[in-house]
C-alpha positions in Angstrom: 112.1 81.4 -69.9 112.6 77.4 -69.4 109.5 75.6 -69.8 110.0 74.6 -66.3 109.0 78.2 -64.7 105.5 77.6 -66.8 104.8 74.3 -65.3 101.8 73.4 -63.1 101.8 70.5 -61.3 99.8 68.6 -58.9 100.2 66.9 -55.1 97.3 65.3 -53.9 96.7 63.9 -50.2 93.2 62.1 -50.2 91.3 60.3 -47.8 92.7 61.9 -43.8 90.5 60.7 -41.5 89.9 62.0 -38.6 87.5 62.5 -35.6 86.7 65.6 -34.4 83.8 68.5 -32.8 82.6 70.2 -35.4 78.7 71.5 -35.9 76.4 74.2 -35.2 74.3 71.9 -32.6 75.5 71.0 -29.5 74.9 67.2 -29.8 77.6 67.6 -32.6 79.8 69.0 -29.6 79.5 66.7 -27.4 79.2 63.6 -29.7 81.7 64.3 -32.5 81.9 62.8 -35.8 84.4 61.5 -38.4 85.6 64.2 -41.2 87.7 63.0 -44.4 89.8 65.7 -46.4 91.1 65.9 -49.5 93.4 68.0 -50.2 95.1 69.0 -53.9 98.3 71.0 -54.1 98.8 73.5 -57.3 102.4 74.2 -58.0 105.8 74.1 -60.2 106.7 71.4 -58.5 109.1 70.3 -61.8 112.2 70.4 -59.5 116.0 69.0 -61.0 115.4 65.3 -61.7 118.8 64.9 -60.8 118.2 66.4 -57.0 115.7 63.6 -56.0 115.4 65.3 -52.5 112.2 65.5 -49.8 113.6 68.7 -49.3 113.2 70.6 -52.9 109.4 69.7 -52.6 106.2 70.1 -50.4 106.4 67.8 -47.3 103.0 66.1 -47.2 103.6 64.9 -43.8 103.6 68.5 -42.8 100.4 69.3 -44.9 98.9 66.0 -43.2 99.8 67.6 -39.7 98.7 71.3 -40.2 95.4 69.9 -41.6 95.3 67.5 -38.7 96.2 70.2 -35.8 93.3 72.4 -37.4 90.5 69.7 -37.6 91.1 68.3 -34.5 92.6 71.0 -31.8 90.0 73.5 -33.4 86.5 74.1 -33.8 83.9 75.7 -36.2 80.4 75.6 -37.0 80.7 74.8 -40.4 82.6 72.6 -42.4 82.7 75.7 -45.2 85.1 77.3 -42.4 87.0 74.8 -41.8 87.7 74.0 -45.4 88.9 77.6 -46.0 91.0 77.8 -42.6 93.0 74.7 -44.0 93.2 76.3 -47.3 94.8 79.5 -46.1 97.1 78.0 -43.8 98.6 75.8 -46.8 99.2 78.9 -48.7 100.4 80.8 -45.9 103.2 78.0 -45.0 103.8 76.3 -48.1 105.6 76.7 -51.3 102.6 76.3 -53.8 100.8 78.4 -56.4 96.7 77.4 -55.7 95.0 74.5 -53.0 92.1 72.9 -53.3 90.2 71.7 -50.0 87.4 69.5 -49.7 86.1 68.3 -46.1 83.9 65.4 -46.0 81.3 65.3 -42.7 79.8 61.7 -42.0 76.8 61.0 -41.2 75.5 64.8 -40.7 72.6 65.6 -38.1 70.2 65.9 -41.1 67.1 64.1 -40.7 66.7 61.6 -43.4 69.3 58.9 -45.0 72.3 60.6 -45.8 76.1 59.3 -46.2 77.9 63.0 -46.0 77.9 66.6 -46.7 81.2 68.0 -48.4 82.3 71.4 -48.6 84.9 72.1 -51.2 87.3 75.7 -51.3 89.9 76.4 -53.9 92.1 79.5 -53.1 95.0 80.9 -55.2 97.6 83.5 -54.1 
């Protein structure tokens, strides 16, 4: 066995903005809100060196775009749910071993001072 087949390595996309209709209360329906993601990619991603091709890894423009489609042409009541949905749709269509999710809501209908509420997943196959 090549030290390669026991490697784990590690993509991250941070900081996707995006504005979107997410909440349990329908002001958050009507009014929106921004969401950041995070999102970190578990894998052998230890491909040739010599093969220095887009192709031979995990396209993070299509990550960005499957996490975008979901966070902004769906909706759920909480940002737990959508965290997971993006998770399983990254292991469904993408070559990697574990994800880790974390949505970011801004400025949350909670009454008081606060910045965000985050909800983080990690799913392995």
């Amino acid at each position: 066995m090549s030290s390669t087949e026991n490697s784990l390595d590690i993509l991250r996309i941070n900081g996707m903005r995006f504005y979107a209709y997410h909440g349990a209360f329908p002001e958050e329906e009507k009014l929106g809100g921004l969401y950041s993601v995070d999102i970190e990619l578990e894998g052998n991603f230890s491909y040739d060196r010599t093969r220095d091709e887009l192709k031979r890894t995990v396209d993070l423009e299509e990550v960005y775009r499957t996490t975008e489609e979901i966070v902004c042409e769906r909706r759920f009541n909480l940002i737990e749910t959508l965290a997971e949905e993006i998770a399983e749709d990254i292991l469904e269509n993408f070559e990697v071993e574990a994800v880790t999710v974390m949505v970011h809501k801004d400025s949350p209908p909670i009454p008081g001072m606060v910045e965000s509420v985050e909800a983080e997943v990690f799913r392995r196959r």
